[in-house]
N, C-alpha and C positions, 0 to 999 in steps of 0.2 A: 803688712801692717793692717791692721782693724778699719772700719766704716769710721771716718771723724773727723778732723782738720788736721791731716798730716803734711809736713812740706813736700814739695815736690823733689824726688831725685834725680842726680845730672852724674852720667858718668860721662868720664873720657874714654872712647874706644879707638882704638887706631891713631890717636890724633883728633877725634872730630869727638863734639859733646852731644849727647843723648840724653834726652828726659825721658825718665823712666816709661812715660805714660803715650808716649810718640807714639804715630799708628804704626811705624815702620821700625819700631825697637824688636820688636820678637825676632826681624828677620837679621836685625843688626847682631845678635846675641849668637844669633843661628850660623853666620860666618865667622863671629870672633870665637864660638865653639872648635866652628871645624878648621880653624887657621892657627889654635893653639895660640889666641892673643887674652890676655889679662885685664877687662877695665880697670880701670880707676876710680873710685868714687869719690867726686867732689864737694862735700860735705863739710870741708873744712875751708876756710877763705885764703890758706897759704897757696892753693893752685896745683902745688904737688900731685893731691889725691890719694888714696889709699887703697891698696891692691885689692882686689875682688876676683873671684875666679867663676867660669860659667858650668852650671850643673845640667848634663841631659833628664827631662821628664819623659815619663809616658809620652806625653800632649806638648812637647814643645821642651822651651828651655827655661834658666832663671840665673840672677846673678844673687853669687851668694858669699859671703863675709869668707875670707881666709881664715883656719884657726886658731885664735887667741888673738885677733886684730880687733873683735867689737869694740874695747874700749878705746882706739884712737879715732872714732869715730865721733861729728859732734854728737852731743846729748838730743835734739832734734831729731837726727837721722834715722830712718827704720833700721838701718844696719847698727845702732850702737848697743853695743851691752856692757854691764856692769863688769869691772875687773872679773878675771877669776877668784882671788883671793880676799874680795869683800864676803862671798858667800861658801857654804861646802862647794861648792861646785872646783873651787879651787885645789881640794884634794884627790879630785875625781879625771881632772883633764890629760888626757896623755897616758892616765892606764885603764882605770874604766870605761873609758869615753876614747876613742882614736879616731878621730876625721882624717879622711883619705882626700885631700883634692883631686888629685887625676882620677878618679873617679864618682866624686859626692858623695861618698857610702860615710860612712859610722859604724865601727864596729865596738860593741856594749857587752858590759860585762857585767854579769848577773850573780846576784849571791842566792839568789834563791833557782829552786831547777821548774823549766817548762814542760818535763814528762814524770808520769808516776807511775811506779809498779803495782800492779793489782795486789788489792789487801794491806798496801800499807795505808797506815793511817796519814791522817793530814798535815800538814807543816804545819808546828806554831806559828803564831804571830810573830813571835818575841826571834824566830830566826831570819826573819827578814824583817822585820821593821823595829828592831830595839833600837834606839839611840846611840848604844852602846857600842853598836857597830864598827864607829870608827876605828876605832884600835886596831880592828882585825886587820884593815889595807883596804884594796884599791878597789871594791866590785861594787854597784848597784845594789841598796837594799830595794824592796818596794815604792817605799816612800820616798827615796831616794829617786829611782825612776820618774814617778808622779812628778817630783818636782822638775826632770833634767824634761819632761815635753809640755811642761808649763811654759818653763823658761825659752824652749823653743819655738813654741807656741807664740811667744811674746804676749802671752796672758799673764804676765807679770807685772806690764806695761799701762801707765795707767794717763790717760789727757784725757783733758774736760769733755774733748768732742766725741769719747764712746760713750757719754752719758746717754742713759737708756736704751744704746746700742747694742748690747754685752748680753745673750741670753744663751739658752742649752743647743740652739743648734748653731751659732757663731762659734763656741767654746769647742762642740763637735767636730768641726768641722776645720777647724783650726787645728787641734789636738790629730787628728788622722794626715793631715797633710804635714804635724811634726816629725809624726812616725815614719815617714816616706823614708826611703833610702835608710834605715838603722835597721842593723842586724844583728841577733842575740842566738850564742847558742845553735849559731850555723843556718838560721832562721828569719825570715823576712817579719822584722817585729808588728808592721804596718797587717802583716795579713794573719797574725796572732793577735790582733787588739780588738777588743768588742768593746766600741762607744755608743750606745742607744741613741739611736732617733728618735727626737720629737714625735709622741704617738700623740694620735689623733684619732676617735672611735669612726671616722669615716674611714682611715685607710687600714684599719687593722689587719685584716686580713693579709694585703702585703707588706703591711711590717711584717706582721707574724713571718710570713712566708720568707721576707728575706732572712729575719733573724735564725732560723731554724738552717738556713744554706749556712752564714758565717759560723755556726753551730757546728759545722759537719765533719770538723779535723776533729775537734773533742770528743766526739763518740766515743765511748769504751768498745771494748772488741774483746773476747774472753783469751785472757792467756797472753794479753799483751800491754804493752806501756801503751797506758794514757798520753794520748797530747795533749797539754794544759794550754786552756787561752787565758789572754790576760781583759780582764774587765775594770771599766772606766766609767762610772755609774755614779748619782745621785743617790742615795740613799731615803728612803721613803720612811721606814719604820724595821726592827727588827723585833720577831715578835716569836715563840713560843710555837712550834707545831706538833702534829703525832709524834715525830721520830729527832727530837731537836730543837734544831732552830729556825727562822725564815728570812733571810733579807730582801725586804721588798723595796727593791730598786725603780724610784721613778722613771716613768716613759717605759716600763717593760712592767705593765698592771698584770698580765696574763701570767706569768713563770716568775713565782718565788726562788730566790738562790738557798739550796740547806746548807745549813752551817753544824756540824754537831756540836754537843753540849762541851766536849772539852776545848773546842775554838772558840766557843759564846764562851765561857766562862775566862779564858784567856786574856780575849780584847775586851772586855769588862773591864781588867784590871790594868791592860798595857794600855786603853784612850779613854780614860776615866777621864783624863781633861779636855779632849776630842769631843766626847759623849757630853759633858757637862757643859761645855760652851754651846752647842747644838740645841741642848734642852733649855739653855737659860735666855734662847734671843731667838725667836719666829724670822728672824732674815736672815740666821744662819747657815749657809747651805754644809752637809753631810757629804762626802764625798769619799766613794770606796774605792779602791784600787787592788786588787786580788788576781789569783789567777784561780783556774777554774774547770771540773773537767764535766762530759753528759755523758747521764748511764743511759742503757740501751733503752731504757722509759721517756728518756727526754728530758728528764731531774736533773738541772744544772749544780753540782756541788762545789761550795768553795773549798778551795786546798790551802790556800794564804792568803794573808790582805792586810792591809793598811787602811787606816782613816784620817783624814785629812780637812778639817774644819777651811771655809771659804765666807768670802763678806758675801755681799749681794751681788757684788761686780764681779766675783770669780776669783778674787784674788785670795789666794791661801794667806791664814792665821796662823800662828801657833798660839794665842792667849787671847782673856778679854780687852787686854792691853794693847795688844798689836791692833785688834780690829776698830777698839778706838780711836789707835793713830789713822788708821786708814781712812774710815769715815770720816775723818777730819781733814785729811789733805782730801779726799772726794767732795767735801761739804765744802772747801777751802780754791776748788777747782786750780789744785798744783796737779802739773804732771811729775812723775816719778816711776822710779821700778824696784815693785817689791823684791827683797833679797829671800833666800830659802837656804833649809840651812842643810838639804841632801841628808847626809851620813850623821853630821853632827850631833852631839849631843844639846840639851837645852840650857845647859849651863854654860856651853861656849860664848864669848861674847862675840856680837857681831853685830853689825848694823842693820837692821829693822825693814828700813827702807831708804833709797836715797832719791831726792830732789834733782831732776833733769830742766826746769825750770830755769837754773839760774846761772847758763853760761856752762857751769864747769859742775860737774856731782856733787851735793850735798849730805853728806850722810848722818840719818837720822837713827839715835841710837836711846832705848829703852832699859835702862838699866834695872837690875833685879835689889832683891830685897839685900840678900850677900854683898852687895856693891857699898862701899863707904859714897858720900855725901862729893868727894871731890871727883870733879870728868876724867882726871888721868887713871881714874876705877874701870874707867870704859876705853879700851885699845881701838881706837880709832884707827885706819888705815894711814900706812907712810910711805909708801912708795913714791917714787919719782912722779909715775904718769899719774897719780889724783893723788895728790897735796892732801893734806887734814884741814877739811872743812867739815864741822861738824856741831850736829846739836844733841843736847843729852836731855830727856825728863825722868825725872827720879818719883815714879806715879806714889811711893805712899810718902814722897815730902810734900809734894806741887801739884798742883791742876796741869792741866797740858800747855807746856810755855810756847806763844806765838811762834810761827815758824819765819825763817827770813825772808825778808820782802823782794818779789821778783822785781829784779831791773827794769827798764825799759828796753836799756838795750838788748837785756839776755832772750825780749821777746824777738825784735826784728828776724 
């Protein structure tokens, strides 16, 4: 969980309760590892608890959500997440996406490829990040990706106490510790991801110098497949060079990415809404998501990519609508967690964002213009484990109608 007012966690290990934060939990984790025991996490006031399983690090160990248990978690807890089925994520679980507990891994499935043959040309856009994708089945488009180490990221996740906390090396650094343990394409996806560090003109030189070592599997080599890495960047400007195109990626001022003219004139057409919500609000963050290979010059080339519109707190938009609601439960200081909508197309309904505030998920749903006037226009979720609680705005009937008032008790 993020820097802010989070509760504290208590698991049951063995029989005996544990706060997360105990100087002597790392070692308690470190024998319920090698004793093959299961905490419990206490987060719910029926006592029971809910199973968690222990993952080995590098540097130690961590307890970590069983798969598809987030949502019996309270809404509080760093361990809860949204159904599956509130967002794409829900078509994606179990064939895309395979969590392994007995060993913490992730194994992902990618629709677009992480190596190139010399002399072909570039992936469109449109083959990995079309919307349209769903239809095809089960694999990771780009954007798709982006969204699945948001979401584990828990940079989806939004309380009043990350206010002013949330910036490019919290999101960094978050984002690379999502990538840990997930593998693509036979490949440790963590040591294929280039997330820029915060540059600074005093450290340049070893930024430079690291960026150029994570650079060193992309080298082209004459006669052989490129290894493509995958890049996770701010985007600064895209602008017109000798041979193309340039994307100048913030925190990496020193090495423009080339994009050729038939990929710029592509994503022109495929984030025309991406590009226009970016250009129409100075607090919009741009955010690329590509993969990418180095010619023997150093010249970083993008091969595919995605663009991904973000508020100021890092949380991904799809409209000017969505970024509204945001800013207003931000303005509003509700907690909640943005939904994404992976593979999806834009015309699925789905809910927006849901309210963790108020005891039990609230789900907050934007309807489009195709939408008739009445809420059963909007498919709210029915499942057993979160009931239909929900709110609808109809932005070209209504101004944004108040949101539900938090309890007192939903704060305790």
């Amino acid at each position: 969980m993020h820097s802010g007012d989070v509760p504290h966690v208590v698991y049951d290990i063995g029989g005996q309760r544990w706060v997360k934060d105990a100087p002597d939990f790392a070692d308690a984790i470190a024998e319920a590892y090698a004793n093959h025991q299961r905490p419990r996490c206490l987060c719910r006031p029926d006592g029971h608890g809910i199973e968690m399983y222990v993952a080995r690090l590098t540097n130690g160990y961590i307890v970590k959500r069983m798969p598809n248990t987030g949502s019996q978690h309270a809404t509080a807890c760093p361990s809860y997440e949204l159904p599956a089925d509130l967002s794409g994520l829900g078509q994606l679980v179990g064939t895309a996406i395979v969590e392994n507990p007995a060993t913490g891994e992730t194994a992902l499935k990618l629709d677009f490829p992480l190596s190139k043959l010399p002399g072909r040309s570039s992936q469109p856009p449109a083959s990995s990040t079309s919307p349209n994708i769903a239809s095809q089945g089960q694999k990771l488009s780009l954007r798709a990706l982006l969204h699945y180490l948001w979401d584990q990221a828990e940079l989806t996740h939004w309380h009043p106490g990350f206010t002013g906390k949330r910036n490019w090396a919290i999101v960094r650094r978050h984002l690379l510790s999502a990538a840990a343990h997930k593998f693509a394409r036979g490949s440790s996806l963590q040591n294929r991801l280039y997330v820029p560090e915060v540059f600074s003109v005093e450290q340049r030189d070893p930024l430079n110098a690291r960026r150029l070592a994570e650079w060193t599997s992309a080298l082209a080599h004459p006669g052989k497949p490129s290894q493509l890495m995958l890049l996770i960047g701010e985007v600064k400007e895209i602008v017109p060079s000798r041979y193309g195109f340039s994307a100048v990626i913030k925190h990496v001022p020193d090495q423009a990415f080339a994009i050729d003219e038939r990929l710029f004139r592509q994503l022109e057409r495929r984030f025309a809404g991406e590009l226009a919500l970016w250009g129409a609000f100075d607090s919009i963050h741009l955010v690329m998501i590509g993969t990418f290979c180095v010619s023997y010059s150093g010249l970083p080339t993008i091969d595919s990519l995605s663009l991904v519109a973000f508020t100021p707190e890092w949380i991904p938009v799809d409209s000017p609508h969505e970024a509204q609601l945001v800013r207003s439960l931000v303005n509003c200081r509700r907690s909640f967690v943005k939904t994404l909508r992976y593979n999806l197309c834009a015309g699925t309904s789905m809910a927006s964002a849901v309210l963790t505030d108020l005891g039990d998920p609230f789900e907050l749903y934007i309807a489009t213009e195709s939408d008739t006037t009445e809420e059963s226009s909007v498919e709210p979720s029915s499942a057993p484990d979160h009931p239909a609680r929900h709110w609808v705005w109809h932005p070209s009937q209504q101004p944004l109608p108040p949101f539900p008032t938090v309890r007192t008790e939903a704060l305790a």
